[in-house]
C-alpha positions in Angstrom: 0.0 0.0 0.0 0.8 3.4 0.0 2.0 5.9 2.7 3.4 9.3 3.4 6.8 8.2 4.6 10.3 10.6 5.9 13.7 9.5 7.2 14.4 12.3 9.4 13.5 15.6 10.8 13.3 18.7 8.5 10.9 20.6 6.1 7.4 19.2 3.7 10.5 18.4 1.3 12.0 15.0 3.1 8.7 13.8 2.7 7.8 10.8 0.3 5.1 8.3 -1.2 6.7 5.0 0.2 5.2 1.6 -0.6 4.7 -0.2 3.1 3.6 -3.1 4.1 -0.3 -3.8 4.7 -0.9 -4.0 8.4 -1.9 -6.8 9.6 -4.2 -5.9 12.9 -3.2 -7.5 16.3 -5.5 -8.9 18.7 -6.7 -5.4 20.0 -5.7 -3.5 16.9 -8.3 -2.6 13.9 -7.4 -1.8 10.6 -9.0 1.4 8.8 -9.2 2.6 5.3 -8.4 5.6 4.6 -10.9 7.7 3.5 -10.2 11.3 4.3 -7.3 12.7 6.5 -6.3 16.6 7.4 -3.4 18.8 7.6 -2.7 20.4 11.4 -0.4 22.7 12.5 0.6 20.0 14.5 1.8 18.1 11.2 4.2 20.7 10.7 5.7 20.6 14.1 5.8 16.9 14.2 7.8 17.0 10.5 10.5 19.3 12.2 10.6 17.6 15.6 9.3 20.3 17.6 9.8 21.5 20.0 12.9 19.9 20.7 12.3 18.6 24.0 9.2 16.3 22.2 11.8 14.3 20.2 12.7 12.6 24.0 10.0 10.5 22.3 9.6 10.6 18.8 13.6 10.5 18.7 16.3 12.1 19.5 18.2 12.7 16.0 16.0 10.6 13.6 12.4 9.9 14.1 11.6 6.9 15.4 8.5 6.3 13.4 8.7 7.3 9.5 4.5 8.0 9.1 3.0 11.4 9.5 -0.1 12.3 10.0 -3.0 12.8 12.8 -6.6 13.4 11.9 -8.3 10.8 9.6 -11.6 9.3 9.2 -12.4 5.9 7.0 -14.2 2.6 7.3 -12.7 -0.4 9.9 -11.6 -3.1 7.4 -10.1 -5.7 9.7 -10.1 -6.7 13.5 -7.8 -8.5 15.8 -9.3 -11.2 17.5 -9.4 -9.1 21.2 -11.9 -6.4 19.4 -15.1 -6.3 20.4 -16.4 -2.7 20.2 -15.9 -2.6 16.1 -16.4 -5.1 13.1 -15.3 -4.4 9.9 -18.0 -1.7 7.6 -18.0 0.2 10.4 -17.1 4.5 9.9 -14.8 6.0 12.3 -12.8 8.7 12.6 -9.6 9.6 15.4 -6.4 11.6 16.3 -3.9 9.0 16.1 -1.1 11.5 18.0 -1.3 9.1 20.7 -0.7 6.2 18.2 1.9 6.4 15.8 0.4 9.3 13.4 -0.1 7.6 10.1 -3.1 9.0 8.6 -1.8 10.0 5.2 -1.7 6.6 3.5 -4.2 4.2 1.7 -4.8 2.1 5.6 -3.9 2.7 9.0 -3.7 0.2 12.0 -4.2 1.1 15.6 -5.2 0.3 19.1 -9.1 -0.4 18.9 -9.4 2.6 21.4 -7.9 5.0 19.4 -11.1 4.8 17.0 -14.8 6.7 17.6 -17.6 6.2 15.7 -17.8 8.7 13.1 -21.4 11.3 12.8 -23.8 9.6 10.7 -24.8 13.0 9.6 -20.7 14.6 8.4 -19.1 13.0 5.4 -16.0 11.3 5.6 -13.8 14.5 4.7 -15.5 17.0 6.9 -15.6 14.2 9.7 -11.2 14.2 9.2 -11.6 18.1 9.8 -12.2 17.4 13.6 -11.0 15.3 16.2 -7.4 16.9 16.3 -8.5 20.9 16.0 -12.0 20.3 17.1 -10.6 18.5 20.3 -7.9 21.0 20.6 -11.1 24.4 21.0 -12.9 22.3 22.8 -10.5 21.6 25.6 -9.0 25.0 25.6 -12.0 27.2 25.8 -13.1 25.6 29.0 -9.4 25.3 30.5 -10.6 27.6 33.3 -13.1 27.0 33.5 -17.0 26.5 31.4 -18.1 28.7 29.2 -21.2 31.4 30.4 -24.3 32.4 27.8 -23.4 35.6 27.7 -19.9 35.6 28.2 -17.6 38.2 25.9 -14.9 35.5 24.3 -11.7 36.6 22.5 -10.4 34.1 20.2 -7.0 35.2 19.4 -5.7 33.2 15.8 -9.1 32.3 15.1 -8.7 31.7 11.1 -6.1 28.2 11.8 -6.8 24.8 12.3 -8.5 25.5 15.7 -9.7 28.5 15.8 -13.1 28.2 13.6 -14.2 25.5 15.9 -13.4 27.5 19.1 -15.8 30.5 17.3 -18.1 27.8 16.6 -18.4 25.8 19.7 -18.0 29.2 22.3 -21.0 30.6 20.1 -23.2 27.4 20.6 -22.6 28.3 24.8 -24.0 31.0 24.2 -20.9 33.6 24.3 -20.2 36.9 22.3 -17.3 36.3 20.6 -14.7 37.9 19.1 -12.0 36.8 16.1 -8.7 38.0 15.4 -7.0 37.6 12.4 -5.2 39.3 9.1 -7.3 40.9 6.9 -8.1 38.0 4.2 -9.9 35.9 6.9 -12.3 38.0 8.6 -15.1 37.5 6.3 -15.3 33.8 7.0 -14.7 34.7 11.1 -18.3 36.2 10.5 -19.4 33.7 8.1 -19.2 30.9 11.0 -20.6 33.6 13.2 -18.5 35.8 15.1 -20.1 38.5 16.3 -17.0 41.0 16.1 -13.9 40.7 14.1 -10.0 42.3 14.4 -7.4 42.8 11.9 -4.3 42.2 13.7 -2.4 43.8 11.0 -4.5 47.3 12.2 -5.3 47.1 15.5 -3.4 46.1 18.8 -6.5 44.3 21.1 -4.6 44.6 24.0 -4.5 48.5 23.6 -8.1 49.0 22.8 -10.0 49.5 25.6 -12.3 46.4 25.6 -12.2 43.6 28.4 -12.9 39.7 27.7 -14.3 36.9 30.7 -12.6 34.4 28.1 -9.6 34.7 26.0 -8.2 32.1 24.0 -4.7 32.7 22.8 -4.1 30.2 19.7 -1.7 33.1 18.2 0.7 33.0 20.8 2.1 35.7 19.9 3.1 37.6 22.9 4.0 37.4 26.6 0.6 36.6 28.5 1.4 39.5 30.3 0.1 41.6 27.3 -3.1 40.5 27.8 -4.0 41.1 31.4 -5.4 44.3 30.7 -7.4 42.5 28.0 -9.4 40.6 30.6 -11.9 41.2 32.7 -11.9 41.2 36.8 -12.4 38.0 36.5 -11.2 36.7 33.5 -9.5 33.7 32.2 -6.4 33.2 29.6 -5.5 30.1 28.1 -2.9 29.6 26.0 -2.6 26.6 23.3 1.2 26.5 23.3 3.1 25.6 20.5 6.5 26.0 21.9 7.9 25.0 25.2 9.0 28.5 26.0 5.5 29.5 25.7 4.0 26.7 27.5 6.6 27.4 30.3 5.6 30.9 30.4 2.0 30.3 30.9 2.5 27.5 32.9 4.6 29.4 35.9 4.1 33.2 35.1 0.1 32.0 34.8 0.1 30.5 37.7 1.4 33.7 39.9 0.0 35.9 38.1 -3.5 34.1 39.1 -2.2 33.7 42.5 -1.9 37.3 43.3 -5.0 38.6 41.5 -9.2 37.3 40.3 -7.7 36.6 36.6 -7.1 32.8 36.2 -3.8 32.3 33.4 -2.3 29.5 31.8 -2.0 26.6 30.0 -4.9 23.3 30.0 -3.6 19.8 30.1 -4.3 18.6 26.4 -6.0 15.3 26.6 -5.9 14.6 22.7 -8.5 11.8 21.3 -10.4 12.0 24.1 -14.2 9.9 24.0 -16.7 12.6 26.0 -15.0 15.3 24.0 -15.4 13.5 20.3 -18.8 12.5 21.8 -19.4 15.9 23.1 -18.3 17.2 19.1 -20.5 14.9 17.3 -23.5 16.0 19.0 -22.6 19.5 18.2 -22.1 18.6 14.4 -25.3 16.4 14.2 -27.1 19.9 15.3 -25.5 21.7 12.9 -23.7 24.3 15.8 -20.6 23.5 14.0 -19.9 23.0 10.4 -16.4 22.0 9.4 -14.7 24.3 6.5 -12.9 22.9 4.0 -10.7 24.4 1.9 -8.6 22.8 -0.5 -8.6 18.8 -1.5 -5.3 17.5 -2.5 -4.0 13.8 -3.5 -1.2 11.4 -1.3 1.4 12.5 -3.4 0.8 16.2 -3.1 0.6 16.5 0.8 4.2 18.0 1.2 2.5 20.8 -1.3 -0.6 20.9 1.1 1.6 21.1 4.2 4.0 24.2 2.7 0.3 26.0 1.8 -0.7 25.4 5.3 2.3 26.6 6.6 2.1 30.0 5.0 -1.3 30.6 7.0 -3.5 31.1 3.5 -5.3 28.1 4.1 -9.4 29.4 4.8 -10.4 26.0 6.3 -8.7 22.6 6.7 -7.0 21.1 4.1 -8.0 17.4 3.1 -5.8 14.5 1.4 -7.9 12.0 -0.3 -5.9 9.0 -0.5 
C-alpha cells in the first residue's frame, strides 16, 4: 500500500510516497481505510521535531516512526481477534497523535481505542476536519473554566486549524465572541458567526479598551502578560502553546499571576482523542452548531504541497488528502 513516509527531521520536502507493508491488525488493533485525513499545524511541528524537548519520544536525531499524519476518518476493514467494540463496515474517525500518526496513507492500524464512531450526519472529509483541532477548542476554551451564555470571548488566531471551531463551539454556549486575524480571513470569522472581528495587521487588542471573561490565545504571539489588561476582573487566559518557551511561560508566570489577582492564566492539560470530548463534538455537528470548512482537497502524493500552503497561513479552512 501506499504511505506518506520521511527518514528524518526537517521541512514538507523530506517527505515521500513510500510503498509499506499492509498492516496486519493485532489482537486489540483494527485496521482502517483511509478515507479522508487533514493537515494540522501539528503536522508541521511533528515534520521538524518540535519542540525539541518532544523528540525525547519521537527520537532524538531521527524519528523513530517514518509516518505522519493525525486526523483521519475511514471505514474499519479488519479486526484483531481481542476487538469487540468494532467489526469491519464500520465508519470512524480519530487523532492518532497518541498512536503512531499515520493517517496519510491508503490504511492505518491502531489500538481499537484510538477509533470513535464517526457522525452519521458529516461526510467522511468534513468528519477528518475534527478530532485533532475540534478537540484541541474544545478543551482550551473551557481550561478555566466553562463557558457562560453571555460571556464576551476573545479568540486570538481564530482563522487556523482550531480557531473556527473555538468561534463555533463558544458561540453554541452562548458567548459573544470575538476573532482575530489578518485581513483576508475576517469575512469567514463572520461567516461561522463571530459577532466582532479584528485585523491584527490594524489594531493592537490589547490596547483597545475592551475587556474579555474568556480569551483564548491560539496566536501566541506575545508574553501573557500583554493580555492582562485585556481581561476582565475575573477573566481567564488560556494559551494553546506551541512551543515550550511558551507553555513554560504560561505555565509558571500563569500561575502567579492568578495567585496574586481574580484573573485565572495558563496553559490546559491537552487530553488529545479523548471519548466525551469527540462524543461531546459529534452532538454539536449532528445539530448543525458547527460545520467543518474545507478548503482545498489535495492527493497522497501532493501532501508535502498541502503542508508548505498550510504553513504560509493562507489556508481558509482545513486542508483534506484523499488518498
Amino acid at each position: 500500500m501506499k504511505a506518506i513516509v520521511r527518514d528524518r527531521y526537517g521541512l514538507p520536502d523530506v517527505l515521500r510516497v513510500g510503498e509499506v507493508d499492509y498492516p496486519i491488525p493485532g489482537d486489540h488493533q483494527v485496521v482502517v481505510k483511509v478515507l479522508a485525513a487533514s493537515l494540522n499545524t501539528a503536522d508541521l511541528d511533528h515534520l521538524r521535531g518540535l519542540p525539541r524537548i518532544a523528540r525525547l519520544g519521537t527520537g532524538l536525531r531521527r524519528p523513530k516512526t517514518n509516518r505522519v499524519g493525525l486526523d483521519v476518518a475511514g471505514r474499519v476493514e479488519a479486526v484483531g481477534r481481542g476487538v469487540t467494540g468494532l467489526r469491519p463496515g464500520d465508519e470512524v474517525w480519530a487523532d492518532l497523535f497518541a498512536f503512531g500518526h499515520g493517517a496519510f496513507a491508503e490504511y492505518v492500524c491502531a489500538a481499537e481505542n484510538a477509533f470513535a464512531p464517526k457522525p452519521d450526519s458529516t461526510t467522511f472529509e468534513e468528519a477528518a476536519t475534527v478530532p485533532h483541532s475540534g478537540v484541541l477548542a474544545l478543551q482550551g476554551l473551557r481550561g478555566k473554566g466553562p463557558i457562560r451564555s453571555g460571556e464576551k470571548v476573545l479568540i486570538n488566531g481564530a482563522g487556523g486549524c482550531v480557531g473556527p471551531f473555538a468561534v463555533q463551539i463558544a458561540k453554541s454556549f452562548g458567548a459573544e465572541v470575538t476573532g482575530v486575524d489578518h485581513t483576508e480571513k475576517l469575512d469567514l470569522l463572520r461567516a461561522i458567526g463571530a459577532d466582532h472581528v479584528i485585523d491584527y495587521t490594524r489594531e493592537d487588542f490589547t490596547r483597545n479598551g475592551q475587556r474579555y471573561d474568556v480569551l483564548l490565545d491560539i496566536a501566541a504571539n506575545r508574553s501573557i502578560l500583554h493580555y492582562l489588561r485585556s481581561l476582565s476582573p475575573n477573566g481567564r487566559y488560556v494559551l494553546v502553546a506551541r512551543s515550550l518557551g511558551g507553555f513554560v511561560q504560561a505555565l509558571f508566570l500563569g500561575a502567579l499571576m492568578s495567585l496574586i489577582g481574580s484573573k485565572r492564566m495558563g496553559v490546559f492539560m491537552w487530553m488529545p482523542n479523548r471519548r466525551q470530548d469527540l462524543a461531546q463534538l459529534r452532538e454539536l455537528l449532528e445539530a448543525g452548531s458547527v460545520k467543518p470548512l474545507i478548503d482545498r482537497f489535495y492527493r497522497l502524493e501532493e501532501v508535502p504541497q498541502a503542508l508548505r500552503y498550510l504553513e504560509e497561513g493562507r489556508a481558509r479552512g482545513k486542508l483534506i488528502v484523499i488518498p
